[in-house]
C-alpha positions as CSV (number, residue, x, y, z in Angstrom):
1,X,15.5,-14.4,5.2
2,X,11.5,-14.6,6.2
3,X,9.2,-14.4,3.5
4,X,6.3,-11.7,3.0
5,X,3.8,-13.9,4.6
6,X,6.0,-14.2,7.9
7,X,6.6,-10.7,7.7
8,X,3.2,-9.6,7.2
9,X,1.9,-11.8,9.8
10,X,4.0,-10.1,12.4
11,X,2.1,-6.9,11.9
12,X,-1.2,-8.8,11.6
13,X,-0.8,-10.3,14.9
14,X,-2.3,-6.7,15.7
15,X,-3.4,-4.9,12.7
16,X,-6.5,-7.2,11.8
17,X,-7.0,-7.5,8.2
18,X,-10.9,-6.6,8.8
19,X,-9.5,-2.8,9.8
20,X,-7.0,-3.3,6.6
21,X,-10.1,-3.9,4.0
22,X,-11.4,-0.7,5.3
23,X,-8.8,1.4,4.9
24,X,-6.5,2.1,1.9
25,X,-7.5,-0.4,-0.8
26,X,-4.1,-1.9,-1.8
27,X,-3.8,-4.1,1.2
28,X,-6.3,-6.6,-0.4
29,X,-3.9,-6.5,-3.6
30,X,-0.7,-6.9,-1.9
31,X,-1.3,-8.5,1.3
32,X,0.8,-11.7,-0.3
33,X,3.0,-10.2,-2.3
34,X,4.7,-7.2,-0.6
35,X,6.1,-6.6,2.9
36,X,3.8,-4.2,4.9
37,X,7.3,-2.3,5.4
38,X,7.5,-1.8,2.1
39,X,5.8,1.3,2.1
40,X,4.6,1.6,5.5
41,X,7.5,3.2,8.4
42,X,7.3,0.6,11.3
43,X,5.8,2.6,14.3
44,X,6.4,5.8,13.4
45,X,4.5,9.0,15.8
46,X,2.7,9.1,11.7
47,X,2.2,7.1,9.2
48,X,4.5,8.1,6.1
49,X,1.6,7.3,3.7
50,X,-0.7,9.1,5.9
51,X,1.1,12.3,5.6
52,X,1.8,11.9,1.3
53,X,0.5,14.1,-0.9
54,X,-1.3,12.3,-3.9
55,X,1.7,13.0,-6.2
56,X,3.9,11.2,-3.3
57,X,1.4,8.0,-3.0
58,X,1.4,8.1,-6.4
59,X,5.1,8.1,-7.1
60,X,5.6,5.0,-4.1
61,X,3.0,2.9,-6.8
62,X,4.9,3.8,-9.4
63,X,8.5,2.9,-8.0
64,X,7.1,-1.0,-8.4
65,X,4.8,-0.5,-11.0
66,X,7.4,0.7,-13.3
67,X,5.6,-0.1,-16.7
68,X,2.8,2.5,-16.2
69,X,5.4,5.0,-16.1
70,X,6.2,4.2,-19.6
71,X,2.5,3.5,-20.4
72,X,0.8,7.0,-22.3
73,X,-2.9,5.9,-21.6
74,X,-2.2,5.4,-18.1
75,X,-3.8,7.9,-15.5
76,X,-2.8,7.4,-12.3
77,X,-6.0,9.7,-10.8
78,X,-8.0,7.0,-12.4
79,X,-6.8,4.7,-9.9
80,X,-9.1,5.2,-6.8
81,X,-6.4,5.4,-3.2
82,X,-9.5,4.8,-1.1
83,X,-11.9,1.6,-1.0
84,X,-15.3,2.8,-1.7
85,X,-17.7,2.1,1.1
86,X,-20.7,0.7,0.2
C-alpha cells in the first residue's frame, strides 16, 4: 500500500503545485492528507470536478467532512471553491 505523499507525487511529477495554488483552493489544504484520486478521475477527456454543479462539489466535501452535515450554523456557500487572486 503507498501512502498519500507517494501517490500524490505521481501526479506532481507533472501537475506542478505552482498551477495547483492557482486553481481550486483545497489543494493547499489536502495536498498531504488526501489522494489526488480521491476526488479527482485519473485522466479522464474532463475533469469530474470540473463538470459538478456546486451542490455536487459541495456534497464530495461533505462525504469526508461529515460533522458539518450535522453542524446547524454551517453554510457550505460560505466556504469560497475558488482561491481569490490577488
Amino acid at each position: 500500500m503507498y501512502t498519500v505523499e507517494q501517490q500524490n507525487s505521481v501526479c506532481m511529477s507533472c501537475h506542478l503545485p505552482e498551477q495547483l495554488q492557482k486553481a481550486f483552493w483545497p489543494h493547499d489544504v489536502h495536498v498531504t492528507k488526501v489522494t489526488c484520486a480521491s476526488c479527482h478521475s485519473l485522466h479522464p477527456q474532463q475533469d469530474t470536478m470540473q463538470t459538478l454543479s456546486e451542490k455536487g462539489r459541495i456534497k464530495i466535501c461533505v462525504d469526508c467532512h461529515s460533522d458539518q452535515r450535522t453542524n446547524p450554523h454551517f453554510n457550505p456557500a460560505s466556504v469560497p471553491l475558488l482561491k481569490e487572486q490577488p
